[in-house]
N, C-alpha and C positions, 0 to 999 in steps of 0.2 A: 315614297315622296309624292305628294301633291302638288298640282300646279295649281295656281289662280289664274284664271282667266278675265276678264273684261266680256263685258256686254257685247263687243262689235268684235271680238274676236271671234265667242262663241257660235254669233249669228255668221261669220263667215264660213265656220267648218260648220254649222248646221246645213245654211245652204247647199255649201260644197257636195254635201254628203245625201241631201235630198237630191242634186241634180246629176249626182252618180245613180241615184235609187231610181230615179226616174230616164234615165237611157236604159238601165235592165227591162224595167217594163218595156220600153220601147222598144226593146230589141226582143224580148220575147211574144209580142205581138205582132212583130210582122213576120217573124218564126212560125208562128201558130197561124199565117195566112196564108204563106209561102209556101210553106211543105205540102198543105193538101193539096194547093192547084197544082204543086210538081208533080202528087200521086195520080190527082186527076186527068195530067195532062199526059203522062206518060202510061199510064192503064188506059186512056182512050186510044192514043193512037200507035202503041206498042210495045204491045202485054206482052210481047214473049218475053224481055229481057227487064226487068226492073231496077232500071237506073237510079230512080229515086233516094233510092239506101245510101249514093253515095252523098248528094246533097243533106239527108236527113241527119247520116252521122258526122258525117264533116261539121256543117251548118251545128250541129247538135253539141259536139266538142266545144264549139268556141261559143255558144250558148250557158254552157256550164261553166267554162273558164271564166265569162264576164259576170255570172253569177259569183263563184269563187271571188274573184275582185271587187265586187261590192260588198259581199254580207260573210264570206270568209267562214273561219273559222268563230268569228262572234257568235253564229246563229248556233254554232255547236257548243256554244259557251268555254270556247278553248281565245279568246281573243284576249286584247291587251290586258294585262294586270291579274289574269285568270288565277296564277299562281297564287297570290296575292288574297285574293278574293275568297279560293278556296280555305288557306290557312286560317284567314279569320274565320272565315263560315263553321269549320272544323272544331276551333279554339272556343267558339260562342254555342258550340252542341255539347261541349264538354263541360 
């Protein structure tokens, strides 16, 4: 089944969908700022015990869950209508 959409529909779930796209980046860059000054901070002033691992995986889980939430299983081409998608793809090699 197909939807039709409207012009100011579309542009609202494009937006939507950029400004999901665009907190991942945001959030993976201050990830990739964060972690090394923890390693830096914590190997300078006490290297015996490396605390950092826990900020890194923690921080690092819910780094991948917000990716997960953004790009999903689309990027795996397992997303909306896959089933779908694939049948025809299948029906049109035969």
């Amino acid at each position: 089944m197909e939807v039709n959409y409207t012009q100011e529909q579309k542009l609202f779930v494009a937006k939507k969908r950029v400004k999901k796209i665009k907190g991942f980046y945001s959030h993976l860059t201050v990830y990739c700022i964060v972690i090394p000054t923890l390693i830096f901070i914590n190997l300078k002033f006490d290297p015996s015990f490396h605390w950092f691992w826990f900020s890194l995986c923690g921080w690092g889980i819910g780094l991948f869950s917000h990716w997960f939430a953004v790009f999903g299983l689309n990027l795996l081409g397992l997303g909306e209508n896959w089933e779908e998608k694939k049948i025809k793809e299948l029906m049109n090699n035969n």
